[in-house]
N, C-alpha and C positions, 0 to 999 in steps of 0.2 A: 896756240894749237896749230896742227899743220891739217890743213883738209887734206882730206884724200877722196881718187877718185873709184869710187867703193858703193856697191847697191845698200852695205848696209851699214858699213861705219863712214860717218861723217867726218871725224877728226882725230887726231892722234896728238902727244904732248911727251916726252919722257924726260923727269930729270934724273941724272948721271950720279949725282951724291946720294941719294935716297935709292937710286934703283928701281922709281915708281914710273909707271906707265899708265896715264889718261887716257881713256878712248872716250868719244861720245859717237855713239849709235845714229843711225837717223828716226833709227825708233821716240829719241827721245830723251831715252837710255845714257847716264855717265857712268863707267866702272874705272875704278883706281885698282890695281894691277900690283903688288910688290913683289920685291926682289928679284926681280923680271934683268936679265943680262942687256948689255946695250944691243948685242949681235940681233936679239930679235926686236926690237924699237928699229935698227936698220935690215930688218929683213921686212919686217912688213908695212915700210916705206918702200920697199923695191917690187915687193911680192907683185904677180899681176894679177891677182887676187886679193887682197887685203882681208877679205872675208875668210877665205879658206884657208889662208894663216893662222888666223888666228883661230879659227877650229881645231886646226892641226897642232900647234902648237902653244898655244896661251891657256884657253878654253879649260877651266879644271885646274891647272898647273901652277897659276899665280895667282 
C-alpha cells in the first residue's frame, strides 16, 4: 500500500487486472473499492486533498 499524506485516509493500494481500489482510513476503517478506473487510483495519488477526492468522486460510486 502507498501512504498518503491525508487527515483521514492513511493508505491506498490499486490493482489494474481486477480494477480494485484498497483504501485504509486512519479511522481504522479498510474499504475495497471495485471496478474503480485507473485515472482515479492516479488522481487521488495526486489530489491535494485525498479526502475530498474521494468524496467527490469514489464516495457512493464504487
Amino acid at each position: 500500500m502507498i501512504a498518503l499524506n491525508s487527515s483521514c485516509i492513511s493508505a491506498v493500494d490499486y490493482d489494474p487486472l481486477t480494477r480494485k481500489m484498497y483504501l485504509r482510513f486512519r479511522s481504522g476503517r479498510s474499504y475495497t473499492l471495485r471496478d474503480v478506473p485507473e485515472y482515479h487510483f492516479n488522481g487521488l495519488l495526486n489530489a491535494s486533498s485525498p479526502g475530498s477526492y474521494f468524496n467527490a468522486y469514489l464516495k457512493g460510486r464504487y
